[in-house]
C-alpha positions as CSV (number, residue, x, y, z in Angstrom):
1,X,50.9,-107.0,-36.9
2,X,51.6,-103.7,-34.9
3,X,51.4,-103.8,-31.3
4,X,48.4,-101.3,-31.7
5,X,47.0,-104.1,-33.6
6,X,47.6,-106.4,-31.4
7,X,46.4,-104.9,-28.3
8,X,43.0,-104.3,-30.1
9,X,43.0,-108.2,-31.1
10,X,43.3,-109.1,-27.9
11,X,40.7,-106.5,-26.8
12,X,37.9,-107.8,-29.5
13,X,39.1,-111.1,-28.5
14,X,37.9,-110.8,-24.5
15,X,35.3,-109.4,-25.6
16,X,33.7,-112.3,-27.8
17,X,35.4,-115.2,-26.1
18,X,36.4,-113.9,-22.5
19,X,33.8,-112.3,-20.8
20,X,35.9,-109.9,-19.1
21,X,39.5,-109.2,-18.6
22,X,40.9,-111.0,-15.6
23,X,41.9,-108.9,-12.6
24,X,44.9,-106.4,-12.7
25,X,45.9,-108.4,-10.1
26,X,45.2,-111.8,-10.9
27,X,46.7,-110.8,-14.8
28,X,50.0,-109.7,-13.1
29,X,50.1,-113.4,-11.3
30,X,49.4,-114.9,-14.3
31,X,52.4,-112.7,-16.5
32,X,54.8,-113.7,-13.6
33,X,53.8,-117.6,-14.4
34,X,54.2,-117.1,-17.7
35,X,57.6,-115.8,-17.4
36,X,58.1,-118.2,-15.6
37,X,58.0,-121.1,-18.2
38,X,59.8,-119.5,-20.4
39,X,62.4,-119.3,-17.3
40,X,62.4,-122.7,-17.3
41,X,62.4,-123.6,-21.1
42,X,65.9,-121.3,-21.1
43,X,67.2,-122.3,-18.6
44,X,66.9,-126.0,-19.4
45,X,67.1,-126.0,-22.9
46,X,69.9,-122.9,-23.3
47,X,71.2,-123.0,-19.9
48,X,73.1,-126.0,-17.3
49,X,70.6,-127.7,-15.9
50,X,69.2,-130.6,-18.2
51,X,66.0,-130.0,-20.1
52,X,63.5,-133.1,-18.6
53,X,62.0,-135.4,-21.2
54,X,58.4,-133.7,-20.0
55,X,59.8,-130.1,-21.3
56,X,61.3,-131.4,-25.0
57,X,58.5,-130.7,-26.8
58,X,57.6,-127.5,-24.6
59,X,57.3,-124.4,-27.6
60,X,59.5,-121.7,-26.4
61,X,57.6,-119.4,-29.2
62,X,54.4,-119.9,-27.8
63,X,55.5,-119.1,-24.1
64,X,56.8,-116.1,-25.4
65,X,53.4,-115.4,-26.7
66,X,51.6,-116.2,-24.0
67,X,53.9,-113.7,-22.2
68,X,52.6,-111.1,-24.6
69,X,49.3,-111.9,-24.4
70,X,48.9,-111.1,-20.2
71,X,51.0,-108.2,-20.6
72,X,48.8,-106.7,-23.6
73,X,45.8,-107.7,-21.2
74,X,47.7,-105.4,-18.5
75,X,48.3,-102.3,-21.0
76,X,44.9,-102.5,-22.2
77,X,43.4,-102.5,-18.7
78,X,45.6,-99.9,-17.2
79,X,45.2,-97.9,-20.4
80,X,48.9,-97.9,-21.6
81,X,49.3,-97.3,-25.5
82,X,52.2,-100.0,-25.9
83,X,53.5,-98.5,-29.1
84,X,54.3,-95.1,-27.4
85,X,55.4,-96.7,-24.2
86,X,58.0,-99.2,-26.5
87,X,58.8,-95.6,-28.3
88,X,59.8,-93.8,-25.4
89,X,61.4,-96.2,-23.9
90,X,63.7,-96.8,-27.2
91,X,64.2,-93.1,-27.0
92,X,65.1,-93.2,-23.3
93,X,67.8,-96.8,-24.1
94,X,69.8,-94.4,-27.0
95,X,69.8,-91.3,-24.9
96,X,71.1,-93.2,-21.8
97,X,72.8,-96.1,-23.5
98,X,74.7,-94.3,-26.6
99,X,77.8,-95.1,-25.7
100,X,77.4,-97.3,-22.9
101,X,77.9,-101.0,-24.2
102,X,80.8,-99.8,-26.8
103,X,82.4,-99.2,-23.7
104,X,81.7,-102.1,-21.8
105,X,84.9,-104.3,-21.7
106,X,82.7,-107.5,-20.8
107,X,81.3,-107.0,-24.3
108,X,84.4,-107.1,-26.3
């Protein structure tokens, strides 16, 4: 699936099963929750602290998604074209970053 694909999935999907899109507002709330669980999956499960017995079974895949989902909400409300905004932005990271991380001692 392309992500022009997926943002007009998501689009026919709010449209048969959601009324309405939520809020800018309330969608940005609910992207920062989001990212939030995945937070706390990582930082549990790949991280020091020690994953609780509730989170085991917690699907870091479908947190991720879930992240994807609100933002795709977000792009389609505020009428961003995700496939040119990831394009440019690529072109922006090689243009600034070229070089960058070869040189990075941390990296090495």
């Amino acid at each position: 699936m392309t992500l022009d694909q997926a943002q007009h999935q998501v689009d026919e999907w709010i449209k048969t099963h959601g009324v309405r899109y939520f809020s800018e507002l309330t969608n940005m709330a609910m992207l920062t929750e989001e990212v939030g669980e995945v937070s706390r999956i990582i930082a549990r499960r790949y991280g020091d602290q020690s994953e609780k017995e509730s989170d085991k079974h917690k699907d870091l895949g479908d947190e991720m998604a879930d992240v994807l989902w609100v933002l795709i909400c977000l792009a389609n409300q505020t009428g961003v074209n995700l496939t040119e905004a990831f394009q440019k932005n690529l072109e922006k990271k090689t243009i600034r970053d070229k070089d960058r991380h070869h040189q990075n001692p941390k990296l090495k």
